[in-house]
Legacy VTK file of the C-alpha trace (Angstrom):
# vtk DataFile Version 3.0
C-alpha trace
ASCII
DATASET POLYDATA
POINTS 322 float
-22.952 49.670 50.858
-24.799 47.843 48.467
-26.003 44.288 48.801
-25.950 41.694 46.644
-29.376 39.866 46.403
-29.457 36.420 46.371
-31.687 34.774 42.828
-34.790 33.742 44.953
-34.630 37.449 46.596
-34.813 39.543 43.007
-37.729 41.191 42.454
-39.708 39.478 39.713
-38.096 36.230 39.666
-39.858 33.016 40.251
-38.628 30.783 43.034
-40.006 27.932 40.987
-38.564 28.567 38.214
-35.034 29.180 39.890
-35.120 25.745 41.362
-36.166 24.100 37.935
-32.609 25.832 36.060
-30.515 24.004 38.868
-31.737 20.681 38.139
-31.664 20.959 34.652
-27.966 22.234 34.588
-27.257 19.286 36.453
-29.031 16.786 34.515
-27.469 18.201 31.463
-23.695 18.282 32.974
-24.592 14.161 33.681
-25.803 13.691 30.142
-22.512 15.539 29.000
-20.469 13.500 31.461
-22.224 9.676 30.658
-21.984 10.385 26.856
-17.985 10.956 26.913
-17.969 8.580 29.055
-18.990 5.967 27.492
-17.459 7.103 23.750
-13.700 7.625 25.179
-13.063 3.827 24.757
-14.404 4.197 21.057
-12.815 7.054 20.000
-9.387 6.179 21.653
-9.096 2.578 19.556
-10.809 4.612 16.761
-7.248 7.065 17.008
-5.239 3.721 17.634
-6.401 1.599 15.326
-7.204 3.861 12.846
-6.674 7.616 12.235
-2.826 6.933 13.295
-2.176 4.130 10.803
-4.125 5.948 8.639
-1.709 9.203 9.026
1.375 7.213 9.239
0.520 5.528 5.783
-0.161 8.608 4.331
2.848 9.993 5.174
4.649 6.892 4.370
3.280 7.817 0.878
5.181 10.910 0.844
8.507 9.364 1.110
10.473 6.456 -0.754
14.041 5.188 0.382
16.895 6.161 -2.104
20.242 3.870 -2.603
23.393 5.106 -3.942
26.355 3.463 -6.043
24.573 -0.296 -6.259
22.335 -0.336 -3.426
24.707 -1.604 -0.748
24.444 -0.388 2.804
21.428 2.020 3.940
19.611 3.947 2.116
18.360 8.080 2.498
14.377 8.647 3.131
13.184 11.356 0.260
10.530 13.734 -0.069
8.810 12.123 -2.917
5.205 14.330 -3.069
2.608 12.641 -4.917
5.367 10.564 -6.894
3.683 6.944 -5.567
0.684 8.027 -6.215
0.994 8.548 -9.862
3.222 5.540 -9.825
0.108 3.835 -8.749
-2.541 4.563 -10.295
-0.153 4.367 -14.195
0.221 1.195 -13.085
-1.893 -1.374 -15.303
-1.683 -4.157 -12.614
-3.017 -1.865 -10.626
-6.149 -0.962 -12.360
-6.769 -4.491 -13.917
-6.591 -5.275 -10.005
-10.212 -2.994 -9.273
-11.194 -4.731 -12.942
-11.360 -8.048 -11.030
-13.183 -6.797 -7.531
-15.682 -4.698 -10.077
-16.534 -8.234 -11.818
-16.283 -10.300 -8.255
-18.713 -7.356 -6.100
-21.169 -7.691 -9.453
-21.386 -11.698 -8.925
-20.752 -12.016 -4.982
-22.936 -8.935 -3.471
-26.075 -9.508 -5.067
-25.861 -13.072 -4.560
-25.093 -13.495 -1.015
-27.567 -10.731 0.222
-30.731 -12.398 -1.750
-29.505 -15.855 -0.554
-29.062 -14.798 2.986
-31.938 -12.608 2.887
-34.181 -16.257 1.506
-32.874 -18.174 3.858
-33.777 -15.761 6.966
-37.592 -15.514 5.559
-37.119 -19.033 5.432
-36.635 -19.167 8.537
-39.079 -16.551 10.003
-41.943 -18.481 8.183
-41.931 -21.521 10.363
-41.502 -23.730 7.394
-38.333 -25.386 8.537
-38.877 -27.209 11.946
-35.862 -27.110 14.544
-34.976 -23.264 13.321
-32.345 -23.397 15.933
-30.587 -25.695 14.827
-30.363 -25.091 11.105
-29.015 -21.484 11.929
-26.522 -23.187 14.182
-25.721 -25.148 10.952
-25.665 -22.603 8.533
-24.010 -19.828 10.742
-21.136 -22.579 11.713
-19.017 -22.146 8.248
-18.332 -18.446 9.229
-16.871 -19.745 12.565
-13.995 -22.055 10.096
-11.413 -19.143 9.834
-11.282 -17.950 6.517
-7.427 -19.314 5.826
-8.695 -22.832 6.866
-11.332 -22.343 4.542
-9.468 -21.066 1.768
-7.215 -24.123 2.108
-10.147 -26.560 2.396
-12.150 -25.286 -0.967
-8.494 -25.080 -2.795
-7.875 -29.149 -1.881
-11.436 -29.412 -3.285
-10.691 -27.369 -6.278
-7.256 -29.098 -7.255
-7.045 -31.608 -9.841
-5.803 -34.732 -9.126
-6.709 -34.193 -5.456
-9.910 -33.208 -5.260
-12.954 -36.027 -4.511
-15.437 -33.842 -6.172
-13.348 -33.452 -9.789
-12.819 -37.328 -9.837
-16.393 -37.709 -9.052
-17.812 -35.547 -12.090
-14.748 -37.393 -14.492
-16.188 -40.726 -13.427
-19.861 -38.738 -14.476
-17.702 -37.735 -18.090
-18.248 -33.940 -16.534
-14.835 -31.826 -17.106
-14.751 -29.237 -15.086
-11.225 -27.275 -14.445
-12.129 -24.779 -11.350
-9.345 -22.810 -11.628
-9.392 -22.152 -15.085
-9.368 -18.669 -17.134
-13.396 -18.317 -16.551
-13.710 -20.475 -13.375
-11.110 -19.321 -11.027
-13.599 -15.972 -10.011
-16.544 -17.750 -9.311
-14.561 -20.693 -7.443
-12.801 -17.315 -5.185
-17.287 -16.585 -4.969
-17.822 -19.653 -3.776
-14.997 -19.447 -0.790
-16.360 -16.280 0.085
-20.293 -17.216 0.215
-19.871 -20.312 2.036
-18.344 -18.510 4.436
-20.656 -15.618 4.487
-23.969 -16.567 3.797
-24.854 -17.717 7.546
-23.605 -14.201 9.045
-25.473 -12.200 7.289
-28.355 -14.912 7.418
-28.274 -14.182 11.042
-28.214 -10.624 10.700
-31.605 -10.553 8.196
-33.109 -13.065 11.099
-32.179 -10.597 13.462
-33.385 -7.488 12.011
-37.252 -10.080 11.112
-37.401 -11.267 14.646
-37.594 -7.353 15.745
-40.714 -6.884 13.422
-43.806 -6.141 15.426
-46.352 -8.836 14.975
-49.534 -6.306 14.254
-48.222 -5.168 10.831
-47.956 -9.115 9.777
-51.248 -10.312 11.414
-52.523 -7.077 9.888
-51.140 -7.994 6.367
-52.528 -11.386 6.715
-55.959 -10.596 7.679
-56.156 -8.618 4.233
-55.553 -11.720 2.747
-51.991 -12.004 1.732
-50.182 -14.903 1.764
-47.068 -15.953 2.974
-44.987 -14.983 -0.172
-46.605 -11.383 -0.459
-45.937 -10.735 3.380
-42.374 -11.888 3.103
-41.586 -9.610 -0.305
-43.953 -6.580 0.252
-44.071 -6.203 3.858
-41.174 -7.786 5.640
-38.262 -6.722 3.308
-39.456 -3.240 2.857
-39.560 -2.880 6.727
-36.046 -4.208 6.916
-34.728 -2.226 4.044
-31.930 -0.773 6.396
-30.220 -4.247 7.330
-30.284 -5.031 3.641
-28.331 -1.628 3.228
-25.872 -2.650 6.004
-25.326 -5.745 4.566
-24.533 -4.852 1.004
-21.912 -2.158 2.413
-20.733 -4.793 4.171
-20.172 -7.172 1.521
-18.795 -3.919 -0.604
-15.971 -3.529 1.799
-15.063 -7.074 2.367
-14.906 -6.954 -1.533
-12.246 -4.781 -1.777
-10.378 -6.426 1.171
-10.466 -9.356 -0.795
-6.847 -11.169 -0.487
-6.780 -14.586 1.270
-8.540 -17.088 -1.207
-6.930 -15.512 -4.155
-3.304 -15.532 -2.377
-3.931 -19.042 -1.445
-4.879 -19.789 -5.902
-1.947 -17.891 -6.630
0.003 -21.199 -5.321
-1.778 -23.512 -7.487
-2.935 -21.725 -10.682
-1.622 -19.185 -12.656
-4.634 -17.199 -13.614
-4.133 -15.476 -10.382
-1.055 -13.438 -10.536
0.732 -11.706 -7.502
-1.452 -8.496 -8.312
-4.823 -10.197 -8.611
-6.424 -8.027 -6.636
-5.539 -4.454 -4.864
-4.521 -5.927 -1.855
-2.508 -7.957 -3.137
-1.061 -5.550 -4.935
-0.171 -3.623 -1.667
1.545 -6.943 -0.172
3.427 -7.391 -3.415
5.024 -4.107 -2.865
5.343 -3.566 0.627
6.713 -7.437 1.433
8.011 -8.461 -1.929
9.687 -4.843 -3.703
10.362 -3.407 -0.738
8.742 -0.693 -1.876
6.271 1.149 1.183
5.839 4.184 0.010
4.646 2.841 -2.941
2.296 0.364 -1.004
1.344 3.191 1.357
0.134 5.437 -1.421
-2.044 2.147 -3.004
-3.270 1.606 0.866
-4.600 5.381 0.770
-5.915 5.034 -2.811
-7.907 1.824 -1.837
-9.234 3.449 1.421
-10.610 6.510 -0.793
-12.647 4.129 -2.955
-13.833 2.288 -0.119
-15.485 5.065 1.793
-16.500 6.597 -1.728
-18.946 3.656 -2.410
-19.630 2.872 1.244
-20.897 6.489 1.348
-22.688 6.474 -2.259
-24.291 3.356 -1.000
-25.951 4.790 1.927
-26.414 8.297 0.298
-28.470 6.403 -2.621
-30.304 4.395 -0.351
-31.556 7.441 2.000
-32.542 8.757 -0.856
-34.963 6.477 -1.926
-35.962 5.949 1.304
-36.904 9.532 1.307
-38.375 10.184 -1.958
-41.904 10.119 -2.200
-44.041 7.261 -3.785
LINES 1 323
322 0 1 2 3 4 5 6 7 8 9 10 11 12 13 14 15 16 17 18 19 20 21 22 23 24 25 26 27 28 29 30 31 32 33 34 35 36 37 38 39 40 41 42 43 44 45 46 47 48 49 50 51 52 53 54 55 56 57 58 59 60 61 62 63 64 65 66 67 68 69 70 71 72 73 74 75 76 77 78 79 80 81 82 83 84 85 86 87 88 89 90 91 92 93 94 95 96 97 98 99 100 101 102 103 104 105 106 107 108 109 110 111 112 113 114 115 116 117 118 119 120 121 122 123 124 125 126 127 128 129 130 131 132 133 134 135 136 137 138 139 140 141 142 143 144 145 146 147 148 149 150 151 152 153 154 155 156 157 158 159 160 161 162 163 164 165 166 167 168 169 170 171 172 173 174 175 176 177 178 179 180 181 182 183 184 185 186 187 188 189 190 191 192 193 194 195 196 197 198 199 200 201 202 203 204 205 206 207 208 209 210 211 212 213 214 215 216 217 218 219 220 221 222 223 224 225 226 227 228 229 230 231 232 233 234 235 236 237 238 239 240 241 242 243 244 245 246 247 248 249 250 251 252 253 254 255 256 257 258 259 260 261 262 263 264 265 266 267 268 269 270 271 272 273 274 275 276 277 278 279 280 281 282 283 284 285 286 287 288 289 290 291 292 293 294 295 296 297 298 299 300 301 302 303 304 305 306 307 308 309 310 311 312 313 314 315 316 317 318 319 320 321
């Protein structure tokens, strides 16, 4: 009869080290229980909100709705392939649509991330007394929801209407903001007065966090409050400034209220203006999902292309030696 020896019993083995494994396992099976715990709320509304639309669009792209005779009565779902797709991306409204955001992420991005990124050194310098307050002030045109805003800036814009345009004709100053060459920097100007204080706050944020040793240290080799700010405090925040121009990238592409708002009071912006527009044109005006489906997916590709060739350039500089 043979008997089965318990771990603390075997020859050679270490009670000390037996009774270190057991607490180890268990701290590990905590570590494994807290850490699903706590990203099962993320990952389910990532699956919700997400990875299902994401799938149903996609498969929405695979299928169009075909009418018989003259189009009375319902119609048959078809297996269509890549049919939209092509569709798509042939189309010239389409492509003149990425034209547009190419020309509005070259003026908007650089501009409201060295604005923001001014006023939060600004800020973190002590120059401007009652800092408080003149965040509150600056952040409180991202709290006007962007609609409102839209509305707001197109009254302002609007011949005939607008204070601002009387006020420069009374000055002999002509200025048409929703002309040929305006009406893109006017859309700019919606979405920077409306952005500029968030990611203000962010950049104030991300300064605040600094630790004060590498500033008293920069000042006590005798550089002055302009050096410190550009050689010293933006370099150390380098990854906010990252974050915020991927940011502004994505909201970019997503551009589609102020420009849906001009298409109602100028014609220089069409019903395709921008990609997003494009997709409500055809989903909500043809009729036509699986061809707004397949310009959904398209425009999600291209957004996590540059989102990720952002960061990947970025890291890489970060990581290259100087």
């Amino acid at each position: 009869m043979s008997t089965v020896l318990s771990p603390e019993e075997r020859p050679g083995t270490k009670p000390s080290a037996v009774r270190g494994a057991r607490p180890r396992r268990a701290g590990r099976r905590q570590q494994t229980v807290a850490w699903v715990t706590l990203l099962a709320p993320f990952t389910a509304l990532l699956v919700a909100v997400f990875l299902i639309p994401v799938g149903y669009a996609i498969y929405l792209s695979l299928f169009s709705e075909d009418h018989k005779g003259l189009g009375f009565g319902g119609g048959t779902t078809v297996f269509t392939g890549l049919r939209s797709y092509v569709s798509v991306l042939g189309d010239p409204s389409f492509r003149s649509g990425f034209g547009v955001i190419a020309l509005y992420c070259v003026i908007f991005v650089p501009v409201v991330v060295v604005a923001a990124l001014a006023l939060a050194l600004l800020l973190d310098s002590g120059l401007i007394r009652l800092r408080r307050t003149a965040q509150m002030l600056l952040y409180l045109p991202h709290a006007v929801p962007g609609l409102i805003a839209a509305v707001i800036w197109l009254y302002l814009y609007t011949p005939g209407l607008s204070p601002v345009i009387r006020l420069f004709a009374e000055a002999d100053v002509h200025i048409d903001f929703l002309g040929l060459h305006t009406v893109l920097p006017s859309i700019v100007n919606i979405a920077l007065w409306s952005g500029l204080g968030y990611n203000m706050v962010i950049f104030y944020a991300a300064l605040q966090a600094l630790p004060h040793e590498v500033i008293e240290a920069a000042r006590i080799d005798g550089a002055g409050g302009l050096r410190t700010a550009l050689l010293v405090k933006v370099p150390i925040i380098r990854g906010s400034v990252v974050m915020v121009c991927v940011f502004a990238l994505i909201g970019a592409l997503q551009l589609f209220t102020e420009p849906t708002l001009m298409n109602q009071a100028t014609p220089m912006v069409n019903s395709r203006y921008t990609p997003n527009m494009y997709i409500y044109d055809a989903a909500f005006r043809r009729n036509n999902y699986g061809l707004a489906s397949a310009a959904s997916v398209i425009l999600l590709i291209v957004t996590c292309a540059l989102s990720y060739a952002v960061t990947r350039w970025t890291g890489r500089r970060e990581r290259s030696p100087r």
